[in-house]
C-alpha positions in Angstrom: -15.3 22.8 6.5 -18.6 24.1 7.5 -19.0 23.9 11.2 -21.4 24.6 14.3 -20.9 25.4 17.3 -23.7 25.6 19.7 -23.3 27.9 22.8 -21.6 31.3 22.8 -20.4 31.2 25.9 -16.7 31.8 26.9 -16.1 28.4 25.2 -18.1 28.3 22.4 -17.1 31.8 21.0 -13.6 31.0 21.1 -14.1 27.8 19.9 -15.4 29.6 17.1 -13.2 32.6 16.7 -10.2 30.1 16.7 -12.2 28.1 13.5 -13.1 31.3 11.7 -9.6 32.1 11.5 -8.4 29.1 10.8 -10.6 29.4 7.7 -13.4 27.8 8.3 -17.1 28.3 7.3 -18.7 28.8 11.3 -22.4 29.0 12.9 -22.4 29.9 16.2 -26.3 29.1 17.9 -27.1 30.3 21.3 -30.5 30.1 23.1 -30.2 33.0 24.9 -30.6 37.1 23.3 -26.8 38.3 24.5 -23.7 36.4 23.7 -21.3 35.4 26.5 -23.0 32.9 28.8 -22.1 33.1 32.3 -19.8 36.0 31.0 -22.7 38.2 29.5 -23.3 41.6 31.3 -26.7 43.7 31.4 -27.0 47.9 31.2 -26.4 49.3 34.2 -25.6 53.2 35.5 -25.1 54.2 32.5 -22.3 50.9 31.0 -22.2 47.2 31.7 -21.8 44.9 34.2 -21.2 41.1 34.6 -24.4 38.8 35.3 -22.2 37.2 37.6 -18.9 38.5 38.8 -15.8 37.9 37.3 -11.4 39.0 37.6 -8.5 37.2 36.3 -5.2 37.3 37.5 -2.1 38.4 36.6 -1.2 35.0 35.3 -4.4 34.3 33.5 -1.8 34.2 30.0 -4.6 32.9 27.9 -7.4 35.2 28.2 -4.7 38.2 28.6 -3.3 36.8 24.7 -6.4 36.9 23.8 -7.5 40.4 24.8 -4.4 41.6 23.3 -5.4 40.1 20.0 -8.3 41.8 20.1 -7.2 45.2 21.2 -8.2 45.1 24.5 -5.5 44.8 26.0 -5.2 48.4 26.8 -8.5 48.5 28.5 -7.9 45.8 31.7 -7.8 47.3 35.2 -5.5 45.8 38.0 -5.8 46.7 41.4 -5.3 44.7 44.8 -8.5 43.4 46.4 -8.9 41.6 49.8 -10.3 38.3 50.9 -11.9 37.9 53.9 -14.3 35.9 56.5 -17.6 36.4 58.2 -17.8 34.0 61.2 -19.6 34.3 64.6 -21.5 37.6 63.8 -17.6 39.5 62.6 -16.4 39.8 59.3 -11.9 39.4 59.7 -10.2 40.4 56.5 -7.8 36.9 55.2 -5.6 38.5 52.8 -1.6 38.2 54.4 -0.2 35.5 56.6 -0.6 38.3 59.3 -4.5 38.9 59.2 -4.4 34.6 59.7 -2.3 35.3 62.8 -4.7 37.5 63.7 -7.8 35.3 63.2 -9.5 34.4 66.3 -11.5 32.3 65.6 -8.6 29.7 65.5 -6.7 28.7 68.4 -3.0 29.8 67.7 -1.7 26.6 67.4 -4.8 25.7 65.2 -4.0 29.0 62.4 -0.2 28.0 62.2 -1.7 24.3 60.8 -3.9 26.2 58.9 -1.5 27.6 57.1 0.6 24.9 56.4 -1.7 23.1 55.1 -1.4 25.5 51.8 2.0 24.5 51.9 1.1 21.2 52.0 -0.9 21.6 49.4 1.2 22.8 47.3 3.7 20.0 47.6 1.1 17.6 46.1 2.6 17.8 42.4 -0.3 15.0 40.7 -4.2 15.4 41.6 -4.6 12.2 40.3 -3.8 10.7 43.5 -6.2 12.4 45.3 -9.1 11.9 43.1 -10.5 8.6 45.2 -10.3 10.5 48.2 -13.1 12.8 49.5 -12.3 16.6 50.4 -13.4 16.2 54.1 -11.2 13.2 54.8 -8.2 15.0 52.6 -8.9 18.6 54.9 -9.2 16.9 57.9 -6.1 14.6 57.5 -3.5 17.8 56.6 -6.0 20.6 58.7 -7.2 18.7 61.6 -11.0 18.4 62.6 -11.7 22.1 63.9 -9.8 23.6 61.0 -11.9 21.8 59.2 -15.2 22.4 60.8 -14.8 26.4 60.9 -12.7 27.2 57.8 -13.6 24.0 55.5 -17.2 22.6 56.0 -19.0 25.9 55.7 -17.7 26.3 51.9 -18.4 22.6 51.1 -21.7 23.0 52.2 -22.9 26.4 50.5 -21.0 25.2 47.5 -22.7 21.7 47.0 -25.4 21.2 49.2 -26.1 17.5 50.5 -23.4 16.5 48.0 -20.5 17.8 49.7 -19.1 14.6 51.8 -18.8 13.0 48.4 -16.5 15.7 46.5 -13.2 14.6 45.7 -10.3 15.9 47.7 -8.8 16.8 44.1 -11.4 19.6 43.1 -10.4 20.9 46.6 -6.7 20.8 46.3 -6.9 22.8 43.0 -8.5 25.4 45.2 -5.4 25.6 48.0 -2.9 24.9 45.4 -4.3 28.2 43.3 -4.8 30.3 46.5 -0.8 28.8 47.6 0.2 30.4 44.5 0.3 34.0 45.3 3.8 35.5 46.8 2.4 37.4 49.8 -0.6 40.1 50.5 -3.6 40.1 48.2 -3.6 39.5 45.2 -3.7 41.7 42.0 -6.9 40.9 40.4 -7.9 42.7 36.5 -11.6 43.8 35.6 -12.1 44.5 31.5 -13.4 48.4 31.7 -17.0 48.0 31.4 -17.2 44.4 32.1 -16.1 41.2 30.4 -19.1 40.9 28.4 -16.8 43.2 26.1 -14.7 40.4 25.4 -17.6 37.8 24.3 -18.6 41.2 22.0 -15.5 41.3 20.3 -15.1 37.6 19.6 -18.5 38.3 18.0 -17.1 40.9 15.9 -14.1 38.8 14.8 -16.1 36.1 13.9 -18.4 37.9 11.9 -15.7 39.9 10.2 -13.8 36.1 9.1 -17.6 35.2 7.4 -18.9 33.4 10.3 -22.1 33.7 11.5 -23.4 34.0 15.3 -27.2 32.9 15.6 -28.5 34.9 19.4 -32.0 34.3 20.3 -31.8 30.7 18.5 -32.4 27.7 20.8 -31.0 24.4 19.6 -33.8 21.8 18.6 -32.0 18.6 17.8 -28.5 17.3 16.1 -28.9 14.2 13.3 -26.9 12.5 11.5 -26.5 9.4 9.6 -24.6 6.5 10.1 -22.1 6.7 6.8 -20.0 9.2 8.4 -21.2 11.8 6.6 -22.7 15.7 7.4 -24.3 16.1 10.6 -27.9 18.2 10.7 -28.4 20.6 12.9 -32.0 21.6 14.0 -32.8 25.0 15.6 -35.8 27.3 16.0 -34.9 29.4 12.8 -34.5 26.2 10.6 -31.6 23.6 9.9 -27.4 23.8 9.4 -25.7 21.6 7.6 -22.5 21.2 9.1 -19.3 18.9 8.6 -18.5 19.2 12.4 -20.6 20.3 15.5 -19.0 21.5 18.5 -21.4 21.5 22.0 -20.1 24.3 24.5 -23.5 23.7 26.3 -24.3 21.5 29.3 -23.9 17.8 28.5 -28.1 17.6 29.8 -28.0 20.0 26.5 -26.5 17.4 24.1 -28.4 14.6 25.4 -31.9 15.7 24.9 -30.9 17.2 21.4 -29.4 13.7 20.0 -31.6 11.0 21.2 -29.1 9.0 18.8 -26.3 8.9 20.7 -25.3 5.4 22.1 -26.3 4.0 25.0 -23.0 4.0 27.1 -22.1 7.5 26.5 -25.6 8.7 27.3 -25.2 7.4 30.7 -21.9 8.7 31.1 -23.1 11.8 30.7 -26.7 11.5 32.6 -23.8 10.7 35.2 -22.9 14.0 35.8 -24.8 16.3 37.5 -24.9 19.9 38.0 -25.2 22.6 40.9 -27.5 26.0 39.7 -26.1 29.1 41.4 -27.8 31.8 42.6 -26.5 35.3 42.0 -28.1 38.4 43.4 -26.8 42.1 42.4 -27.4 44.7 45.0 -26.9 48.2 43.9 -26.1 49.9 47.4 -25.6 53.8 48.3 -22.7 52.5 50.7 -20.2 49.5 51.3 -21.3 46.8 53.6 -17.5 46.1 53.9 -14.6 47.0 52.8 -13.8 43.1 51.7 -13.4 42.0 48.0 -14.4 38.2 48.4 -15.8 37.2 51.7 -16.6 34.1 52.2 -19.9 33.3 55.2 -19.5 30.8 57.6 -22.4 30.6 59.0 -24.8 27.5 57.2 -28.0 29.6 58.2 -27.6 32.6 55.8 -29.1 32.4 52.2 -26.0 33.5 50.6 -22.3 32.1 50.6 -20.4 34.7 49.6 -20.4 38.3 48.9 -18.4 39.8 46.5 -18.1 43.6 46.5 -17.1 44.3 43.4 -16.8 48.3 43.9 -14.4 47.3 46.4 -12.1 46.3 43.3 -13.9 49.2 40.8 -14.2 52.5 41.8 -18.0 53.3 42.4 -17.6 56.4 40.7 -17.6 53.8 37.7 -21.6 53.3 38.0 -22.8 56.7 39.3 -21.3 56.6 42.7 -23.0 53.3 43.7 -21.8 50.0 45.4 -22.1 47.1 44.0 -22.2 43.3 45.9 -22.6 39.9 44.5 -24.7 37.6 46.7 -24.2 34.1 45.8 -25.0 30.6 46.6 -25.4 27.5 44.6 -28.8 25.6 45.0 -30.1 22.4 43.1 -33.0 24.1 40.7 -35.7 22.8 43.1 -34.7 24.6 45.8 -37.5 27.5 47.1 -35.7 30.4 47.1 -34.3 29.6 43.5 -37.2 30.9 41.8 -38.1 33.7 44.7 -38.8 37.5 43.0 -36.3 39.9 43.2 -38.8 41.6 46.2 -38.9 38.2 48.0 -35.1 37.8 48.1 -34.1 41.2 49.4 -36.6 40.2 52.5 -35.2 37.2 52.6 -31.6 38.5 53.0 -31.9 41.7 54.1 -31.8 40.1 58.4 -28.7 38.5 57.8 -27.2 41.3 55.5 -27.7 43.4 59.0 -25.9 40.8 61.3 -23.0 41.1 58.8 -23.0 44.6 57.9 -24.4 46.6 61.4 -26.8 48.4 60.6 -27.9 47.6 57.3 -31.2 49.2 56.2 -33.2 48.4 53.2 -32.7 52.2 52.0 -29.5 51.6 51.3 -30.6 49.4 48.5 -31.0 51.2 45.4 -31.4 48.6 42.8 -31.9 44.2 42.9 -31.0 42.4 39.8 -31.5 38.5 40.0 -29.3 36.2 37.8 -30.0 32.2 37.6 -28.1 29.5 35.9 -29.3 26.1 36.1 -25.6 24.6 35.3 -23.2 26.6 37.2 -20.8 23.9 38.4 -20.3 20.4 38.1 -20.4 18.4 41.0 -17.4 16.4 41.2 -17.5 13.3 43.4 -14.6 10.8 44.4 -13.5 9.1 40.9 -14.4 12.0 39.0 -11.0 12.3 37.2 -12.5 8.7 35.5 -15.6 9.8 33.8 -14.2 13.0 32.4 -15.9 12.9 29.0 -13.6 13.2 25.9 -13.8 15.9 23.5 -14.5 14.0 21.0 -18.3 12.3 21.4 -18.6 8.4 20.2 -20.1 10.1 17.0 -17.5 10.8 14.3 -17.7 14.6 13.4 -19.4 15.6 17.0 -17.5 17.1 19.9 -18.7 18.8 23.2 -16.2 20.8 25.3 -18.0 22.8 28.9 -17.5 22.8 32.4 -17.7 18.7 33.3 -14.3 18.3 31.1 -12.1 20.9 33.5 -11.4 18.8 36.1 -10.0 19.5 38.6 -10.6 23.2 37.6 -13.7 24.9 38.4 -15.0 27.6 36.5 -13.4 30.8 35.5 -12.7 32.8 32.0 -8.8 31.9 31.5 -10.3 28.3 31.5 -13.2 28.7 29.1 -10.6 30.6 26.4 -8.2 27.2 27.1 -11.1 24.7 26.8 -12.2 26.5 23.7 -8.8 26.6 22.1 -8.6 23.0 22.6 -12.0 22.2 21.5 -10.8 23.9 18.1 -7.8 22.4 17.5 -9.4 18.9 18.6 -12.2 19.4 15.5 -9.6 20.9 13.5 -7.4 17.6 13.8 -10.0 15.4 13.3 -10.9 17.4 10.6 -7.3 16.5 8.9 -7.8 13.4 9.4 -5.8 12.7 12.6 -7.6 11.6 15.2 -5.4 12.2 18.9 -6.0 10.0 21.6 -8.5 10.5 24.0 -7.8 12.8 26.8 -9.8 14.9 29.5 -9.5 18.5 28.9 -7.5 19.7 31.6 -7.7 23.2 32.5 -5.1 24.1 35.1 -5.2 28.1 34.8 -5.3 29.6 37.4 -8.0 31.5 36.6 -11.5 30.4 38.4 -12.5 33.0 40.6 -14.2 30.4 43.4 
């Protein structure tokens, strides 16, 4: 079969790896110059690193079968990173049951709930039947109100904005029920030497070596077909495919302005769903501002949610003795500091990057780099698990497999090598001639970073 996939994101390249070995003729298009999506990395002191940051864990078993297939293996780095909190003006480290004890802000009583409620968690063995409930009524039912308001509320907001009193308690259970998962003290978290933008260059490769063809620099224009059943068209900026299946790894927004032809219904299942942008700003440092991994910020007046030190994971000696941090936050496109300069943002944040790291000073900042994506992260709302949207589209031969069909997963690269895999062997079957009842393409990996 002669098949296109268009994206080469996580997804979309293993999507297509998985065809190409399987024998078939692929095309991979992608908009953008670099393969790897949200997983593509930039130069930088002298190697890569991640447009936005990325580990897996030690359970991540797809994307560690995968590296392995593709002799990288050998080149992942484990090391033990903590977590930790900024609230009221301190940063407290959140890696053990102990540094919880510890954790002031929380009356005594009020940490022991806390952390039962992982527990809890845990013990919920179906999401399903937590889907019609929203996360703030689920947290404040098994954490109590203040729980809730200092440890809960914060995230909810910088993740989703005005959205978050409508996210379903499922989305949020995946996130205690992955963090319940670990057997005491932080967690061992692998980096792919010289960042995982390696990994979408291989699957390049190995595509390419198996015949297939991967198209950078190549927005999509439209998809056509006709109403026999027969080849679907594919229209991009360096002319048309002819393909017997299409696979979208892009956002559904993607699919639906490229095939006006899709029927009503399913266009307004998708037009449904709706994404949250994210943020990401890179600070090249000549010191630490912590000596946290992940640290999640409290406090709703900061322009950033989290910070993620990556060189607090990495040696700095890695990028010529520099620290790196990950500023994040996830905005709605519109928002006025989404399209600020790289200039504008460091004023922006460098007050509040001095409340949490005393004595911050702009000369410790040796490089910005600004990263956007307008679809970061679905937002899932109560009844989500619902209107997850098949693999397979209503239009025989087309398929679309991204980050709205995880649910209750959120992003993270063990997922997108899953989603891909089963994207493939969904086109594949349908190629044979069997067609497998619909189902949501559930990715529970372990693997999503935040």
């Amino acid at each position: 079969m002669k098949i296109a996939v268009i994206g080469a994101g996580i997804t979309g390249l293993t999507a297509g790896y998985e065809l190409a070995k399987a024998g078939h003729e692929v095309a991979v298009v992608e908009k953008e110059p670099v393969a790897g999506g949200l997983m593509a990395s930039f130069p930088f002191a002298g190697t890569q690193l991640d447009i936005v940051y990325h580990h897996i864990f030690v359970h991540s078993r797809a994307t560690l079968a995968l590296l392995d297939e593709l002799g990288l293996a050998g080149e992942m780095e484990w090391g033990v990173a903590p977590s930790g909190y900024f609230h009221g003006g301190r940063v407290y480290r959140l890696a053990t049951g102990f540094d919880l004890l510890r954790f002031k802000p929380l009356r005594f009583w009020e940490r022991i709930r806390f952390g039962l409620s992982i527990l809890r968690a845990q013990r919920v063995a179906d999401w399903r039947e937590l889907d019609d409930v929203t996360a703030v009524d689920w947290l404040k039912s098994i954490c109590g109100q203040r729980v809730y308001e200092v440890m809960w509320e914060p995230l909810l907001r910088s993740k989703f904005g005005d959205a978050y009193g409508c996210i379903s308690a499922a989305w949020f259970w995946y996130k205690l029920h992955q963090r319940g998962g670990k057997k005491g003290g932080a967690e061992r978290l692998g980096y792919l030497h010289g960042s995982f933008g390696r990994l979408a260059e291989a699957l390049v490769a190995a595509i390419q070596e198996r015949g297939g063809r991967v198209a950078l620099d190549t927005p999509l224009e439209r998809i056509e077909w006709d109403g026999a059943g027969g080849s679907l068209r594919v229209g991009t900026a360096d002319g048309e495919i002819q393909a017997d299946r299409v696979l979208v790894t892009a956002a559904p927004h993607v699919l639906l302005g490229a095939a006006p032809g899709l029927p009503d219904p399913y266009r307004g299942q998708l037009q449904a769903i709706d994404y949250a942008a994210n943020l990401c700003v890179i600070l090249a440092l000549d010191r630490p501002l912590s000596d946290i991994y992940w640290l999640n910020v409290s406090d709703t007046r900061f322009p950033f949610g989290g910070v993620i030190e990556h060189t607090n994971l990495i040696e700095p000696a890695r990028y010529q003795g520099m620290h790196v941090a990950y500023l994040t936050r996830y905005l709605p496109t519109d928002h006025p500091n989404y399209r600020m300069s790289s200039d504008e943002l460091l004023e922006l944040y460098a007050p509040f990057l001095a409340e949490l790291a005393p004595g911050f000073d702009r000369s410790w900042v040796r490089e910005v780099h600004v990263f956007r994506s307008d679809f970061a992260a679905p937002i899932t709302p109560t009844g989500y698990g619902g209107r997850v949207p098949d693999l397979a589209t209503p239009v025989p031969g087309l398929f679309m497999a991204n980050m709205s069909q995880i649910y209750p997963e959120d992003r993270g690269v063990d997922c997108g090598v899953i989603l891909g895999q089963k994207a493939a062997a969904r086109v594949l079957a349908a190629g044979n001639g069997d067609a497998p009842a619909a189902e949501a393409a559930e990715c529970l990996s372990s693997s999503a970073p935040a």
